[in-house]
N, C-alpha and C positions, 0 to 999 in steps of 0.2 A: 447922752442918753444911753448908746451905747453900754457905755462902762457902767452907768447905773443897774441895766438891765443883767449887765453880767452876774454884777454884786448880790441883786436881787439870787440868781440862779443858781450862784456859789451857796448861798446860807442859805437854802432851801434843800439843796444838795448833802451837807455837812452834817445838817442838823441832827442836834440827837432825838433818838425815840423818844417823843414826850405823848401827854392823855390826849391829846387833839389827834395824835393818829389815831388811837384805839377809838376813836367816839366817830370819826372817819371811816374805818373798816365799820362799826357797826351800820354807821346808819346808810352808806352805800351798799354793806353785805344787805341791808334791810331790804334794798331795791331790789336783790337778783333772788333772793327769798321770795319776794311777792312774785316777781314774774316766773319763777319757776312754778310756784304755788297755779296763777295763775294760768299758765298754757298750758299745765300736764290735770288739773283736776275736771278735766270735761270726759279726760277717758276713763275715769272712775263713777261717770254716773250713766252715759252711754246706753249702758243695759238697762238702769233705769227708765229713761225716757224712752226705749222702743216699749216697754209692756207697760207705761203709760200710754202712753200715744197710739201704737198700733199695736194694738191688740185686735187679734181674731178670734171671734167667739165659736170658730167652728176648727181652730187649730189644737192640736195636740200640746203645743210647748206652748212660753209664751213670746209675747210679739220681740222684736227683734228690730231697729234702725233699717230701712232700706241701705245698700251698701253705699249707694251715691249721696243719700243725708247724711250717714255717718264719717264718709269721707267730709264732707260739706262742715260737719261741726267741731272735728279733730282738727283739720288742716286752714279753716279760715283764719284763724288767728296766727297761725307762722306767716300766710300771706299778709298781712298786717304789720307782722316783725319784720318782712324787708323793708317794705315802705317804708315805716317808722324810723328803721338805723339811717336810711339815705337820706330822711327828713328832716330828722333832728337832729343828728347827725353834722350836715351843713348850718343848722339854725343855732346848734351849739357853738358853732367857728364867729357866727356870724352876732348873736345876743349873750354870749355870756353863756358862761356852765351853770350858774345858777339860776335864772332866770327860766330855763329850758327845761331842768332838771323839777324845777315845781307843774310846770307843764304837764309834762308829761306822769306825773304823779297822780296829779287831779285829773286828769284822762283815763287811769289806768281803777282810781276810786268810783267815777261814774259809770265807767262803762262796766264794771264788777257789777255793782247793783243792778243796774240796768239789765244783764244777761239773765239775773237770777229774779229781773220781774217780768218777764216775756212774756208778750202780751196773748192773752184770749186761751182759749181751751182745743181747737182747734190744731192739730197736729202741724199742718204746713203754717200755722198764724206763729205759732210758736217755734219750730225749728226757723224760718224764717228770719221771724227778731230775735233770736240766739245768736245767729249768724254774721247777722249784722252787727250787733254789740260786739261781738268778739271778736271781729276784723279789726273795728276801731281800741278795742284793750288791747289787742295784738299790738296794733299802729302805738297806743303808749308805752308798750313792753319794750318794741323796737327803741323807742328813743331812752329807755332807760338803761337799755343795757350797755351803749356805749358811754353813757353821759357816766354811769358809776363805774367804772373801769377806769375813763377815763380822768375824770374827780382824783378818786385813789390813786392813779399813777404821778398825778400833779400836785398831789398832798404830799406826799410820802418821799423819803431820802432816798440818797443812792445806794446806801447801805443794806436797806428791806425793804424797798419798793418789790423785788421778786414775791416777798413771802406776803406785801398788806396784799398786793392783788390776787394772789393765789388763795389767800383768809377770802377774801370777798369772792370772788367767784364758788368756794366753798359750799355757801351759803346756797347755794343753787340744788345742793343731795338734798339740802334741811326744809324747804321748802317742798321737795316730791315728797320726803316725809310727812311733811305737815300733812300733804294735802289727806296720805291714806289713814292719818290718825283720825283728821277732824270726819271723811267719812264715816269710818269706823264709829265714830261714837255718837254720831248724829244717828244714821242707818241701828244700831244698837238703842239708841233711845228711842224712838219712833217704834221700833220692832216691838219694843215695851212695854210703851205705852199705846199702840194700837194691834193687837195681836192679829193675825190671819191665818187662815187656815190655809195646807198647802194647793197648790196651783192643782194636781191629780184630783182632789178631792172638791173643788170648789172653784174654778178657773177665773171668773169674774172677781169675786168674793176674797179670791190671794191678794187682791192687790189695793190695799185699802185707799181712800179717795186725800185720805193723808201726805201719803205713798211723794203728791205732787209737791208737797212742801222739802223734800228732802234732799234734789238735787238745786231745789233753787239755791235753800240756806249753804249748799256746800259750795255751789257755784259765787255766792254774794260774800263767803266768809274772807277771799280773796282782798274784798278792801279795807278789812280790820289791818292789817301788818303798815298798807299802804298809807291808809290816815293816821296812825301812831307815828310815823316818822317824818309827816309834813312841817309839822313845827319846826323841829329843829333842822330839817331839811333849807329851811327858809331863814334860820337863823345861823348857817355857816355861809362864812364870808366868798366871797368870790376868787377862786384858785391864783393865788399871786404868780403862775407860772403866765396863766392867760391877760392877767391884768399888765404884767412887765410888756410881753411878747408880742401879742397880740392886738390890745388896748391901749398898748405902749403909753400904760401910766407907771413907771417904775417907783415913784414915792405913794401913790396907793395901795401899791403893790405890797411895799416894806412896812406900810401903815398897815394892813391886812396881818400879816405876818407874825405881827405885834401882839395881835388879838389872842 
């Protein structure tokens, strides 16, 4: 078993760059996209929801997140991504990289929508169920981020394993970009098609009742990247480093391989 397992480790090791790495860095880089996307586009709408929510009609500017909600909606979702790595983390040792890695996908596509339908009109009803969703997409973020690192570093040769992991963490700039493009052209559409006069001249009346739908759709666009790559997320085999080593099936392993 042994020496099978070696065999296994050797031609995994050897192998030349073929299309299954690249289609690997894609659809792991595809995971650290979404979760980048995901934890950093809350502080692109931020300002939004305080001059939806709290507005004061006797203030000069407009409303503004209390410091303790906006701490509360920035930071609940990294407290999520500890949980999550030490969670799935051990659950990935324990069920398989793939098995975990859909897991936590479909955790990270629920709780996207979810954040961006929060419930009621109600300022504390809604920063509330923001909070909560986002701990638990945090909690999927955490588990995805080592499962695709670690995917990539057990796909990949000895030769560029440095450069596939370094491609797939990459993907992490391309996702902060996403996120201030898709604002940009959502907030730009909206501006549009519902026009306002400024805040000086009309304080109420700046801020059209529209206004609400803009940080949902930015907040919810997060599970478009994540449900794009489920398929085939589901249809790559199970890392023959962990099947030899781990599962110590070393002829599944080379039968994987194969694929």
């Amino acid at each position: 078993m042994a020496r099978e397992q070696l065999k296994v480790l050797n031609a995994l090791d050897i192998a030349k760059t073929q299309w299954y790495h690249f289609t690997a860095i894609i659809i792991a880089g595809m995971g650290f996209f979404t979760d980048a996307y995901d934890l950093f586009c809350i502080s692109l709408v931020t300002k939004s929801l305080g001059r939806i929510y709290y507005h004061d009609d006797h203030s000069k500017k407009p409303g503004i997140l209390p410091p303790n909600v906006a701490a509360a909606a920035n930071g609940v979702a990294f407290c999520g991504t500890l949980a999550g790595q030490l969670f799935f983390g051990w659950l990935g040792d324990k069920m398989g990289r793939k098995k975990v890695y859909g897991m936590t996908l479909m955790l990270m596509v629920i709780c996207s929508i979810a954040s961006g339908l929060s419930f009621g009109k109600d300022p504390a009803a809604v920063m509330a169920t923001l909070c909560f969703f986002r701990f638990w997409l945090g909690f999927g973020i955490g588990g995805d981020y080592p499962l695709s690192a670690t995917i990539m570093s057990e796909y990949a040769n000895k030769k560029t394993r440095g450069a596939f992991i370094a491609a797939v963490f990459a993907m992490q700039g391309f996702g902060i970009l996403a996120g201030g493009i898709v604002a940009i052209i959502v907030s730009a559409a909206f501006n549009s098609a519902y026009p306002a006069r400024p805040y000086s001249e009309d304080a109420i009346g700046s801020t059209v009742p529209q206004a609400d739908y803009v940080w949902r759709i930015v907040v919810m666009f997060g599970a478009v990247p994540a449900a794009l790559t489920y398929y085939w997320r589901m249809k790559m085999p199970e890392t023959a480093r962990y099947t030899a080593l781990v599962a110590k099936n070393a002829k599944q392993a080379a039968a994987d391989m194969s694929k």
